[in-house]
C-alpha positions in Angstrom: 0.0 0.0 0.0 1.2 3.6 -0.9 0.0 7.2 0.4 -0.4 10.1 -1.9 3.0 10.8 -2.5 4.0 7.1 -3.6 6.0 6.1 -0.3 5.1 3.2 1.8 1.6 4.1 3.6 1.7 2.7 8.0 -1.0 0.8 8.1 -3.0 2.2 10.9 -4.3 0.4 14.0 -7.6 -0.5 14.2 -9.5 -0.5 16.9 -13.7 -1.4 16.8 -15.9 -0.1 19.4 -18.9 -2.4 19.8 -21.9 -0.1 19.6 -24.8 -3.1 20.8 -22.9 -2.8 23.8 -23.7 0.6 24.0 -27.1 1.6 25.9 -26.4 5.3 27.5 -24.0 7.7 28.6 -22.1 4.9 31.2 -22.4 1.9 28.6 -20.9 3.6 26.1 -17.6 4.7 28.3 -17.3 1.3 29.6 -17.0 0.3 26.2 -14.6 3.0 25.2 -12.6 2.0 28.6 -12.9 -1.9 27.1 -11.3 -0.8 23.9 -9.1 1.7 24.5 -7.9 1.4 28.2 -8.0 -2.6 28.6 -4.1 -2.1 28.9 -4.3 0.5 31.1 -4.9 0.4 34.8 -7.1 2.5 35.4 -10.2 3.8 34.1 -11.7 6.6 31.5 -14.6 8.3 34.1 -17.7 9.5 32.1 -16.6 12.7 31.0 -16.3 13.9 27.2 -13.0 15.7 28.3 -11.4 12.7 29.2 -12.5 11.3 26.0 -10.7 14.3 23.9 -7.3 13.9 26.5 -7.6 10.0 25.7 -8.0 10.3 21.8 -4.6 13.2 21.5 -2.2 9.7 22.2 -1.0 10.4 25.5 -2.0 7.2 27.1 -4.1 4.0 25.8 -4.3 2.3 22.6 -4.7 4.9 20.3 -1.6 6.3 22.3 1.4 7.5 20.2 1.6 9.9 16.7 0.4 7.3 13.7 -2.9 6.6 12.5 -6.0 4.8 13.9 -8.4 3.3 12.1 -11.9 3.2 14.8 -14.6 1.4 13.5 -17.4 1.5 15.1 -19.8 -1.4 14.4 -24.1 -0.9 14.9 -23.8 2.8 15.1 -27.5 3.2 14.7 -27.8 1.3 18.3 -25.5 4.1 19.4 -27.0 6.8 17.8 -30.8 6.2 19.5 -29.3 5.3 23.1 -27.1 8.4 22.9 -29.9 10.4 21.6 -32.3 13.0 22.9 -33.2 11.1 26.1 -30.0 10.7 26.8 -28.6 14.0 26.1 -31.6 15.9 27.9 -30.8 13.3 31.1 -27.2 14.2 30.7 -28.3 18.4 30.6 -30.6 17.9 33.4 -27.8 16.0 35.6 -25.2 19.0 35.2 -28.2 21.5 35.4 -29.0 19.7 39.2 -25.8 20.8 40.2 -25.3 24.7 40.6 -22.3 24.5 42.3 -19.7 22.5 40.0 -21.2 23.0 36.5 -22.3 26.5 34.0 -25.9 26.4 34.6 -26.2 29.1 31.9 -24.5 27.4 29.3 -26.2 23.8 30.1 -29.3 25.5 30.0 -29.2 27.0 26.8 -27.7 23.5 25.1 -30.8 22.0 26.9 -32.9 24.4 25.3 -31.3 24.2 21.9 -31.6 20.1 22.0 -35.3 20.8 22.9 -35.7 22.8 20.1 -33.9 20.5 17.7 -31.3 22.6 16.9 -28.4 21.5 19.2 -26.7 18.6 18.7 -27.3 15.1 21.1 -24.4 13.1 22.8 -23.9 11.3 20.2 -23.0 14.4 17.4 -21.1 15.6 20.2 -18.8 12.2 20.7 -18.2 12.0 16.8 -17.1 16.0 16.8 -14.6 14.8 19.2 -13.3 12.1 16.9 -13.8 14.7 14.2 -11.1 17.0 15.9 -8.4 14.5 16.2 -6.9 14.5 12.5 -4.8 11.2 12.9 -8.0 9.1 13.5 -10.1 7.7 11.1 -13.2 6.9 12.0 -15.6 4.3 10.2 -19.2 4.3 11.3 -21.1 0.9 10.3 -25.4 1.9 10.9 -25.9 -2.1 11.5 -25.0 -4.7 13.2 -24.1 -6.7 10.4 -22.6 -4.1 8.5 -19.1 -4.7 7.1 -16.1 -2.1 7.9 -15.8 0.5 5.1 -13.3 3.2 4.8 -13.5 6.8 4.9 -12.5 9.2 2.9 -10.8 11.9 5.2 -10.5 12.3 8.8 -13.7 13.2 10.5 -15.9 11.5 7.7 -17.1 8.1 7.8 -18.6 5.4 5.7 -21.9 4.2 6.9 -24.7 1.8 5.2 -27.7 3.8 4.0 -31.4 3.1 4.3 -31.3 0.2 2.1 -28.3 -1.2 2.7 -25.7 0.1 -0.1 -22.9 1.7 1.5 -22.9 5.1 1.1 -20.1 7.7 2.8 -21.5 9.4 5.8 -20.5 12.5 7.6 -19.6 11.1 10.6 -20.0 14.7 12.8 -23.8 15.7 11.3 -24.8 12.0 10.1 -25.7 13.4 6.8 -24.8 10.9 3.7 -22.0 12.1 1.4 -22.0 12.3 -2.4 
């Protein structure tokens, strides 16, 4: 395999989160812990910063400078439990909490989820993949979906409605070309 400019391309690690494993806000870190800090010994907590710290390389197994492939199998499954419920349980928790967390700003992301124009836990998670240029992530809609490959960093290749694989954004959702 070559890159662009003819040299040898690294083939990237891959890593597959497992998203039927994935039922909420804790699920889905103790599947990101399972896949990405089984070597470790310790523990991701449920935070989305300690997502962002854990994708930059410092520590885990998408730890170092190269490329990494994350495919993540029965997105769809991940998409609904990470969804509006979720996200407006996950606004609501911070919002019962004056004292640690910016009432104002949760507040107005729970109003803009309410009103459909803010985005759920779910976008949120894939704009943090999105910012980490040296990952690659594929997003397979079914469980029996087959790993694709994206295009660029921050995009990724999904099934569509009927099955054909068509290239999905993989920060809005929204199907490419």
């Amino acid at each position: 395999m070559r890159d662009e400019s003819g040299d040898a391309a690294v083939d990237p690690r891959t890593l597959v989160i497992d998203g039927a494993r994935v039922h909420g806000i804790h699920s889905f870190f103790d599947e990101i812990n399972r896949v990405f800090m089984a070597d470790e010994s310790w523990d991701l907590g449920a935070s989305l910063d300690a997502l962002d710290d854990m994708l930059y390389g410092g520590y885990g197994a998408a730890s170092g400078d190269g490329p990494v492939t994350i495919v993540w199998t029965d997105a769809a499954h991940s998409r609904a439990a990470l969804g509006l419920e979720a996200t407006r349980a996950y606004y609501r928790e911070k919002l019962a909490h004056p004292q640690t967390f910016d009432t104002a700003r949760f507040t107005r992301q729970l109003a803009e989820l309410e009103a459909g124009t803010g985005p759920s836990y779910f976008d949120t998670v894939l704009a943090i993949f999105a910012s980490h240029p040296r990952l690659r992530l594929v997003l397979e809609e079914g469980a029996a979906a087959e790993a694709g490959t994206a295009s660029a960093p921050g995009r990724a290749e999904g099934d569509g409605a009927r099955g054909a694989r068509r290239p999905r954004d993989a920060v809005s959702g929204d199907q490419l070309g």
